[in-house]
N, C-alpha and C positions, 0 to 999 in steps of 0.2 A: 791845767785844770779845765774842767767839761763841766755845761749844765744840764739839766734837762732840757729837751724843746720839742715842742709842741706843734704840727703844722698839717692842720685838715688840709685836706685834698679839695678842693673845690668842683673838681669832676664829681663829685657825689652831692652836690648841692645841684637845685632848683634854678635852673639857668632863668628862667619865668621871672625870679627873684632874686637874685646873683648878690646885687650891691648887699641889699637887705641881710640875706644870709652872712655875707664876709662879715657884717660889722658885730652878727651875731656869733660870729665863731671866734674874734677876736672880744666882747663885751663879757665871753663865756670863759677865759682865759689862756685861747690860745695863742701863742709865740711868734708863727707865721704863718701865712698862707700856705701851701704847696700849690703850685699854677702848672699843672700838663701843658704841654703843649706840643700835637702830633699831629703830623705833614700827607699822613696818608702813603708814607713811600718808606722810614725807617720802621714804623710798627703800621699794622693793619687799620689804621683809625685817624679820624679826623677829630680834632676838637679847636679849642681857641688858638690864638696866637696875638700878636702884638696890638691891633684894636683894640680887642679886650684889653688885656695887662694897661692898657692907655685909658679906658675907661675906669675901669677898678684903682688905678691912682690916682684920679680926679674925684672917686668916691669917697677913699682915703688916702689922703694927704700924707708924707711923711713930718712925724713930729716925733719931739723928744719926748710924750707926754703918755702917748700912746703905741702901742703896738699895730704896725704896719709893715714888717718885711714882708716881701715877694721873694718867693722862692719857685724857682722858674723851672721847672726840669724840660730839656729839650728834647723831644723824644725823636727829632728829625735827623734828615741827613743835611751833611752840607752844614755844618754845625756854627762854621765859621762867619757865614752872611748873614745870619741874623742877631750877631750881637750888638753891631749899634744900635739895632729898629726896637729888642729887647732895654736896652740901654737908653735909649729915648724913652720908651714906651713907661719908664718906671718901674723896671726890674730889680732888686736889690742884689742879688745871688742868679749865676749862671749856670746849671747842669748838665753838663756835655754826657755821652754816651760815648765812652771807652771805643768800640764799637764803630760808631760814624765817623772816624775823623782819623787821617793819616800823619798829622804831627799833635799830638795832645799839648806836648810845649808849647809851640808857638798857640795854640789856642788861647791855654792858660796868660799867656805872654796878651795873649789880643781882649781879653775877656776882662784883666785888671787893667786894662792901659783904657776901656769905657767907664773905671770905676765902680766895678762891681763886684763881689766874690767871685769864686771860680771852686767850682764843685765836678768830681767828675764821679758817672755812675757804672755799673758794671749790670749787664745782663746775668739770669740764673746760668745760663752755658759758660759764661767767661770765668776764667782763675781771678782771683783775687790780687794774684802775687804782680800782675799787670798793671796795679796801683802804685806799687813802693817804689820805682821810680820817681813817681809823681808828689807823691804824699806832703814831700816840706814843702811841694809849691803850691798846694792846694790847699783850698780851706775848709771844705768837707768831701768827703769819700760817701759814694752813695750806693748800698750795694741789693738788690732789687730781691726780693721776697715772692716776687710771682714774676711773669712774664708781660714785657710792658705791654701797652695800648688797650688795654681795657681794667674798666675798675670790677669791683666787686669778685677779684678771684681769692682762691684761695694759697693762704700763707704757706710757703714751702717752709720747713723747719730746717732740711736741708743745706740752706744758705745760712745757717747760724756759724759754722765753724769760718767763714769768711771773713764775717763780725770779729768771732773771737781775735783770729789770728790780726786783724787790723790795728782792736786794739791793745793785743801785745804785742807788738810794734811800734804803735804809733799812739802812745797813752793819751797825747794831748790833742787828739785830732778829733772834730766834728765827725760822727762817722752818723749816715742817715740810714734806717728803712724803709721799704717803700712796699705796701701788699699785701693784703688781709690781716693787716695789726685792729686789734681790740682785743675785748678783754679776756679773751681765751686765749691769745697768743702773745700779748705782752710781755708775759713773763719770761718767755723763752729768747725774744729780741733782748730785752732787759740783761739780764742773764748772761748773753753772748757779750755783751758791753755795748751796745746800739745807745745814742744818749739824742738823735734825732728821732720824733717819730712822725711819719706820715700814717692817715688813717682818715680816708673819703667815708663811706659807708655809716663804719662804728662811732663817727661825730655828728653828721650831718643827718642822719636818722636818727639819732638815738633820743628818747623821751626827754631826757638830762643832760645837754652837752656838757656842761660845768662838771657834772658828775663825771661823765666817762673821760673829758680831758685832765682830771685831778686823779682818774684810776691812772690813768695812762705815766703820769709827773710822777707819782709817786713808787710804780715800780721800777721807773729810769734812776731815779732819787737814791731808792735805796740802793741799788748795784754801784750807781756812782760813791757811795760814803763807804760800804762796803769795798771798798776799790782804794777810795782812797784819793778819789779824783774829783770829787762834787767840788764845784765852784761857789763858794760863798757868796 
């Protein structure tokens, strides 16, 4: 069984006001953080890295009371050297990129042995089927909606059958989106069986975040009960 989950992108928030915003996107009702983090050499772009993720844990603390996963995606290469600095830094989840890394095993193997989950994501270019391998040993499957390193593109629908095919294979597995999800394209992630949602942009701007993250739960919601698979 799968729940819904909820996890703005913080690339789409007000770097000016970073703490600020996180504690507003999690007081709005969302589940995790999503954290970019890109090296400049595996996608076109710079952004945070372990600093940050080190500061944003000292902003919030993990507790049982509140909602505080990090959810890390690594958009780098060399995937392997930055899991302890992640893993110090207050990482909760690791996401590798299919992609950067010439043994995904032993990553996974290196990624739970800091204590963290272990996720791995797939570029729009990649097969899907380059996951199932992987899948019992992973904890979520992330499978990429636009082209990483930059936020605000638009959602390929295209990547829906990846979705599908994951989670008729793989019923009980965390399967993430990641790129141009709101409220036009939900439904189609939903639909495909997606029951992670990533979404910079359509939270962090939007008039209502409470609104658009309860649009967001409630189309993952119904496809999960529908299914047959929603977590109580």
């Amino acid at each position: 069984m799968v729940k819904p989950i909820i996890a703005p992108s913080i690339l789409a928030s007000d770097f000016a006001h970073l703490g600020c915003n996180c504690h507003r996107m999690y007081d709005n009702g969302a589940d995790w953080l999503h954290i970019d983090v890109m090296d400049g050499h595996f996608v076109p772009n710079i952004s945070m890295g372990p600093p940050i993720i080190t500061s944003l844990r000292n902003e919030i603390p993990r507790s049982d009371t509140k909602a505080s996963f990090f959810d890390c995606h690594m958009m780098v290469s060399e995937p392997e050297k930055w899991v302890p600095e992640v893993a110090k830094a207050g990482g909760d989840q690791y996401t590798f990129h299919y992609e950067s890394t010439n043994d995904p095993v032993a990553l996974i193997k290196l990624i739970k042995s800091h204590g963290m989950k272990a996720a791995c994501a797939v570029k729009p270019g990649t097969p899907v089927d380059v996951l199932y391998p992987l899948a019992e040993q992973l904890d979520m499957a992330l499978v990429m909606t636009v082209e990483p390193g930059f936020g605000g593109q638009k959602f390929m629908p295209e990547m829906m059958p990846k979705v599908e095919a994951l989670r008729k294979k793989f019923p009980q597995l965390n399967i993430q989106v990641d790129g141009g999800l709101g409220k036009d394209t939900i439904g189609a992630a939903a639909d495909a069986g997606a029951n992670v949602i990533v979404a910079g942009t359509a939270v962090f701007k939007a008039s209502d975040p409470l609104e658009m993250i309860q649009i967001l739960r409630d189309a993952v919601t119904k496809n999960l009960e529908a299914r047959g698979l929603l977590e109580k």
